[in-house]
N, C-alpha and C positions, 0 to 999 in steps of 0.2 A: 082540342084539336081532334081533326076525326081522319079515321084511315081509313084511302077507299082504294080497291080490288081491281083488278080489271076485270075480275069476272062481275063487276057492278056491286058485290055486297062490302060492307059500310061496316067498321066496329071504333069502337072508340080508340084514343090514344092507349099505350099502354105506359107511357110517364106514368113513377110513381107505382106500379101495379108490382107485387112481390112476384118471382120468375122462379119459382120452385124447380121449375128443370134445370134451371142454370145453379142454382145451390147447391144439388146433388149427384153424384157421381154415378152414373149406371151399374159400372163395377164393379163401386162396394157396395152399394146396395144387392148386386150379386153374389157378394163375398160374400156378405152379413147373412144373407136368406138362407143360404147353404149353411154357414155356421151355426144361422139357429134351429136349421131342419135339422144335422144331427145331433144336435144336442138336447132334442126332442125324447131322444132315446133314456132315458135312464139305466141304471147298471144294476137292474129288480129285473128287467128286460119291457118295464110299463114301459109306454108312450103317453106322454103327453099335448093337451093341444097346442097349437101354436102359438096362439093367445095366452095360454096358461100365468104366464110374466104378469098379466094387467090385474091377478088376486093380490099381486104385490105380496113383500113376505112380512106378515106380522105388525107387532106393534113397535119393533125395528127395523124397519123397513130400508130407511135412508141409513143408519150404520152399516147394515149387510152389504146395501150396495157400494158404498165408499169404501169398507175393508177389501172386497171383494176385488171394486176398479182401483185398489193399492196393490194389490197381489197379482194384475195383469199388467199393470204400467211398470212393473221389478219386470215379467217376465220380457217384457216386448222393448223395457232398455237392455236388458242383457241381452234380446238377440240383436238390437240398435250398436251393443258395442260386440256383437261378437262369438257370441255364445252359442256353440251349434245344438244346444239340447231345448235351445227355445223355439216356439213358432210365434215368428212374429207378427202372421197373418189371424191365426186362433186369437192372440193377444191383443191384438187392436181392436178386432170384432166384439171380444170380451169387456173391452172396455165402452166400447160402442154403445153396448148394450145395458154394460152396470150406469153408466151416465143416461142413457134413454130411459129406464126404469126409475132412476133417483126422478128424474125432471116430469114425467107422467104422471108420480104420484105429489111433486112440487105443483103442477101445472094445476092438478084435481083441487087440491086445497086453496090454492088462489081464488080459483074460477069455479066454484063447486057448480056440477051441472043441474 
């Protein structure tokens, strides 16, 4: 089937086609960006690049990140039940990211470039 415009131009159906906008949230991916800018910072006072994540860490790689998104899913249920010394926002992003890390370095090994 084909979609046509009134301004005369033609593109095909979009059946079937993945809708990546509609998958993702503007916000957290605003949430997320700011979470990973400052944590760019280290506590040496170095900066890191923003990309720095994609060296992956070592030749455990996937335990880092799995201990890691264990010790953000504690913090972000304790502020889920209550807990005012958590941030449940730092906590989600953190998981966000130890799961985006695990599946990057899963995705490389499947599909090596």
């Amino acid at each position: 089937m084909i979609r046509e415009f009134n301004t005369g131009a033609n593109r095909n159906a979009e059946d079937g086609k993945i809708d990546y906008e509609g998958h993702i949230s503007p916000i957290v991916i605003e949430s997320y960006g700011k979470f990973m800018h400052k944590n760019r910072y280290l506590k040496d006072g170095t900066y890191r690049d923003s990309d720095n994540w994609q060296k992956l860490f070592g030749d455990d790689h996937y335990g880092v990140c799995m201990k890691s998104m264990w010790r953000h899913f504690l913090s972000a249920w304790k502020a889920h039940r209550g807990y005012k010394d958590e941030d449940i926002e730092d906590s989600l992003n953190a998981i966000i990211f130890n799961a985006s890390a695990y599946l990057h370095k899963y995705l490389q090994e499947k599909d090596p470039q």
